[in-house]
C-alpha positions in Angstrom: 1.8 0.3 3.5 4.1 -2.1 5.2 2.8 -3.3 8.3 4.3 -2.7 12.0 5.8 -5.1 14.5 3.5 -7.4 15.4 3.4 -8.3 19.2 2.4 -12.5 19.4 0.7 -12.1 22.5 -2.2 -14.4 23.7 -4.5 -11.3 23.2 -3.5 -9.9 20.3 -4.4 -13.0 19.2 -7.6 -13.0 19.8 -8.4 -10.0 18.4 -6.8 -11.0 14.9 -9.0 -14.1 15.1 -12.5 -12.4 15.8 -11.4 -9.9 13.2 -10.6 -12.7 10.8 -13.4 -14.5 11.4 -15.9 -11.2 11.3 -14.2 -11.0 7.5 -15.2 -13.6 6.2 -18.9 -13.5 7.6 -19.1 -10.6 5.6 -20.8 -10.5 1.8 -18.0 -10.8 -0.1 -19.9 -9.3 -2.4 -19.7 -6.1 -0.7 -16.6 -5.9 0.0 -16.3 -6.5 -4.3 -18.8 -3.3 -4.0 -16.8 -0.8 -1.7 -13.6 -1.7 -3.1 -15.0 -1.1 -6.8 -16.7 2.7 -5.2 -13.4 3.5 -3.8 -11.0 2.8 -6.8 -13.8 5.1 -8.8 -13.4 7.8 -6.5 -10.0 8.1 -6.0 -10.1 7.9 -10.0 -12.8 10.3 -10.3 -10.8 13.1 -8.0 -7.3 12.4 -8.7 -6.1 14.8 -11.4 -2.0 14.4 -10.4 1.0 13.9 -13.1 3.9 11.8 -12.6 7.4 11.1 -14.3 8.3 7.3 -13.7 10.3 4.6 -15.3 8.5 2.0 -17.6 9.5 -1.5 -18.5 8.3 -3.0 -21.6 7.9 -6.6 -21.8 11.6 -6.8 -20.5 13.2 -5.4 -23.3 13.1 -1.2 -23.5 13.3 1.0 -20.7 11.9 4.2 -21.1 11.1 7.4 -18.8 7.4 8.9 -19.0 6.2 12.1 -18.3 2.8 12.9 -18.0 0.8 16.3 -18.1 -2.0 18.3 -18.7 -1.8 18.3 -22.6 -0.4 14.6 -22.8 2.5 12.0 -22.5 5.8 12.2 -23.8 8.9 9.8 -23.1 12.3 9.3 -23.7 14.8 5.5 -23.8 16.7 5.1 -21.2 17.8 1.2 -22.5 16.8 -1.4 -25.3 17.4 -4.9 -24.2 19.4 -4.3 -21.1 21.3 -1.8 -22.9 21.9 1.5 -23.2 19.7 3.4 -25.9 21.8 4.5 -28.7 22.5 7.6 -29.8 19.6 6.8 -33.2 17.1 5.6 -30.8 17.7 9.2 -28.9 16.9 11.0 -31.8 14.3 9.3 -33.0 12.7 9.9 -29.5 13.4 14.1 -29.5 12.2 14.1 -33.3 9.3 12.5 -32.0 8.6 14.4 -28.6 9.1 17.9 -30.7 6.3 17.0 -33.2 4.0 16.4 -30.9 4.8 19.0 -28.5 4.2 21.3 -31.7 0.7 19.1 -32.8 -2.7 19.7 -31.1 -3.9 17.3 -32.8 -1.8 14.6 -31.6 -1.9 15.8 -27.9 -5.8 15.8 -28.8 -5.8 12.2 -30.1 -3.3 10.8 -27.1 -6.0 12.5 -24.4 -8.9 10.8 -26.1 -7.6 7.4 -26.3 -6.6 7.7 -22.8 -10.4 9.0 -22.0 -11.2 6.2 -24.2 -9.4 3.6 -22.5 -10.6 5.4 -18.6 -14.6 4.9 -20.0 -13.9 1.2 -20.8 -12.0 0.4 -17.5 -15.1 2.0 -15.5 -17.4 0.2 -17.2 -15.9 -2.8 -16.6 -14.8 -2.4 -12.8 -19.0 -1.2 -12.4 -20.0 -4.8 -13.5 -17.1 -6.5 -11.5 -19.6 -7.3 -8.4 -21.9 -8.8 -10.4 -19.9 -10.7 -13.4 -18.6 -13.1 -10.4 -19.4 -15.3 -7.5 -17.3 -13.9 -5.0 -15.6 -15.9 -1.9 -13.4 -14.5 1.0 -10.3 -16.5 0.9 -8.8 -15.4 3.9 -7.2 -11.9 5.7 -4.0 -10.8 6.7 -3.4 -7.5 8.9 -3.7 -5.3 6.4 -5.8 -6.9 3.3 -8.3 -9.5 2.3 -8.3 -12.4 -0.3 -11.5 -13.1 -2.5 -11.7 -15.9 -5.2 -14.2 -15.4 -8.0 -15.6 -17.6 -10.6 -18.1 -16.8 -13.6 -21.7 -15.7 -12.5 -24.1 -18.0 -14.6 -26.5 -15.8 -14.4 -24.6 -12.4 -15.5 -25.6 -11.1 -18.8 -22.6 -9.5 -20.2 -23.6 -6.4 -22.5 -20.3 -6.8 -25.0 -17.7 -8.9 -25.9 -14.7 -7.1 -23.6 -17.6 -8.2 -20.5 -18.2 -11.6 -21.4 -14.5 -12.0 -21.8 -13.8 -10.7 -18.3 -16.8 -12.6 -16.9 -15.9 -15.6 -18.2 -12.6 -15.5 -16.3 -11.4 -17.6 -12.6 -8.8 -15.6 -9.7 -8.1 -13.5 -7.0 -8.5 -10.1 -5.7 -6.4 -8.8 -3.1 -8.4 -5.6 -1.5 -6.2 -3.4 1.2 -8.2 -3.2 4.5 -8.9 -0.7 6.1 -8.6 1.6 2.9 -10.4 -0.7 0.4 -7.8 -0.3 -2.4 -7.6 -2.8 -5.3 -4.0 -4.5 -4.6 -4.1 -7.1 -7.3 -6.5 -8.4 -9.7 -5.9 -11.5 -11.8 -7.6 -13.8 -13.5 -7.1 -17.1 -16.2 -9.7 -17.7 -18.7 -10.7 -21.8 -18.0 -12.5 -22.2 -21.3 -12.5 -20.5 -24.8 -15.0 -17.5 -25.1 -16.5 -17.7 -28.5 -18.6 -15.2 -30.8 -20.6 -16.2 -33.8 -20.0 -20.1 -33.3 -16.4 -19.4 -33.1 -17.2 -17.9 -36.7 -16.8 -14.2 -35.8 -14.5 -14.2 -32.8 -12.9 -17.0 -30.3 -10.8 -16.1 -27.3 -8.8 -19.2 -26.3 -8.4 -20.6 -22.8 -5.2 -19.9 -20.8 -5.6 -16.2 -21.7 -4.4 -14.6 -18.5 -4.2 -11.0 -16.7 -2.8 -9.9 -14.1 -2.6 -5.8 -12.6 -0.8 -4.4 -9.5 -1.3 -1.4 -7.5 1.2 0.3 -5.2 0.6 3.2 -3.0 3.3 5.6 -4.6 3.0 8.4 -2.4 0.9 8.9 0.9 -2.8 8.8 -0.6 -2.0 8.0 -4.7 -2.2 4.7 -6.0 -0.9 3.8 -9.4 -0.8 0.6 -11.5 2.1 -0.3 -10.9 2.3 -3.8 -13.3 0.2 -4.8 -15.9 0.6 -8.6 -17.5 -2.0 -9.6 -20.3 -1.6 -12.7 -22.6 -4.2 -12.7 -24.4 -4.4 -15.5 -28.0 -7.3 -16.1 -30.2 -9.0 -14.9 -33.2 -11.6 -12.8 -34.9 -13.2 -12.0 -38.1 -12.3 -14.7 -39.9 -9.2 -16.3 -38.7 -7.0 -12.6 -38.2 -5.2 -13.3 -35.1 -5.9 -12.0 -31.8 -2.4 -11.1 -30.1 -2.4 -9.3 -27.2 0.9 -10.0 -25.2 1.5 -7.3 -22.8 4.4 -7.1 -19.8 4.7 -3.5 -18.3 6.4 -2.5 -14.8 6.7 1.0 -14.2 8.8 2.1 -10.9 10.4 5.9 -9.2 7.4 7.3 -9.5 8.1 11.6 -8.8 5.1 14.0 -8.8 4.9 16.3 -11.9 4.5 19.6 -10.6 0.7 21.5 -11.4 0.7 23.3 -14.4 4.0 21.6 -16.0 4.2 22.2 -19.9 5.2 20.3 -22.2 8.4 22.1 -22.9 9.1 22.0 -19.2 8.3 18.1 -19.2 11.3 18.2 -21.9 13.6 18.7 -19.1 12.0 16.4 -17.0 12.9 13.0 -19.1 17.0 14.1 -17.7 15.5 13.7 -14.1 13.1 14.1 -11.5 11.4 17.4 -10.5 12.9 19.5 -7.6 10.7 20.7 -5.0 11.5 23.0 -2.0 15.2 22.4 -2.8 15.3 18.5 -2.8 14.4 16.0 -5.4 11.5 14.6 -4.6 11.3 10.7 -5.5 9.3 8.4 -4.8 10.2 4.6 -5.6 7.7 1.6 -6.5 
């Protein structure tokens, strides 16, 4: 996705103005819309599998492997160390059960199909939840602010959280992939009179995509800080700070067992390990 030499020539420089300035004539509103219709389809029709290092919140390192039946993983450090030998075993005790329980890989894809309902629902209202504004273009994406709509009517409480936030969305032109979404909540969000629920302001998110391979895009960082409370005073806590990187394609058809051997190291295909880095 990087972008190639650029040539600052008199008309070259034209071109990148009219094309700026034909940007930001555009509804930024539909540009919201196509980007939102092509992150659903590539969702909708991507059904790959990938083995990649994840970061949590600084501290542990772990590898993931995905596949059909579910998830499993496998320490690689605990703060900035290497895992020890305890925290290996406690990770193979753990993989085995649930390589050896339906029920578990049942419960782990429904949380995931769970958590893949609630993320379309959301990105369906994102045209409408916000005033949108073109900030500005470079060669190869586009900038858009956004502020609450006052007139959106938010059907639940994760909506009217979201739509009660202020940020930026960075869109990759031409191929109309999110690149970054983030957003700050200005003022506390409150259920009940405060009574039943109160999200407080400076609660912040922030999610980055990377093209990992030619045509797959993956969240690549997620950062959530999220304070407040709910049903009478229990604390809302949600502090989140996940990177993943070296991103390999799990082969089609990979087993859980097989995924077993793929926490030692990437997947070989035709002869050469094929890995791809954030």
């Amino acid at each position: 996705m990087g972008l190639g030499k650029k040539t600052w020539v008199g008309a070259l420089g034209v071109v990148l103005a009219a094309s700026a300035h034909g940007v930001k004539a555009q509804d930024a509103k539909q540009i919201v819309q196509q980007a939102v219709n092509t992150q659903l389809a590539a969702d909708r029709d991507d059904h790959s599998h990938w083995r990649y290092i994840r970061t949590d919140d600084g501290k542990d390192k772990v590898v993931v492997v995905e596949t059909e039946n579910g998830a499993i993983t496998r320490h690689i450090e605990e703060y900035g160390k290497p895992a020890s030998a305890a925290t290996l075993a406690a990770d193979n005790k753990e993989t085995q059960k649930f390589i050896h329980d339906p029920d578990l890989q049942q419960k782990q894809r429904q949380n995931g199909a769970h958590d893949d309902k609630s993320a379309t629902e959301l990105m369906n209202l994102m045209p409408v939840a916000f005033v949108w504004k073109v900030e500005g273009q470079t060669a190869d994406s586009i900038t858009l602010s956004y502020r609450p709509n006052p007139n959106f009517d938010p059907p639940d409480m994760e909506s009217r959280v979201m739509g009660a936030m202020t940020g930026t969305m960075v869109v990759t032109n031409p191929a109309h992939r999110i690149r970054t979404f983030q957003g700050r909540l200005e003022n506390d969000v409150t259920i009940g009179f405060g009574f039943l629920a109160r999200i407080k302001a400076g609660s912040t998110f922030e999610i980055q995509r990377k093209e990992v391979a030619p045509g797959y895009w993956e969240i690549t960082e997620t950062h959530v800080h999220i304070s407040g409370h709910a049903l009478f005073f229990k604390t809302i806590g949600t502090q989140e700070d996940e990177v993943k990187s070296d991103f390999t394609l799990v082969p089609l058809g990979t087993t859980l067992e097989q995924a077993v051997e793929l926490l030692a190291g990437p997947a070989k295909q035709n002869g050469a390990v094929a890995k791809l880095r954030k």
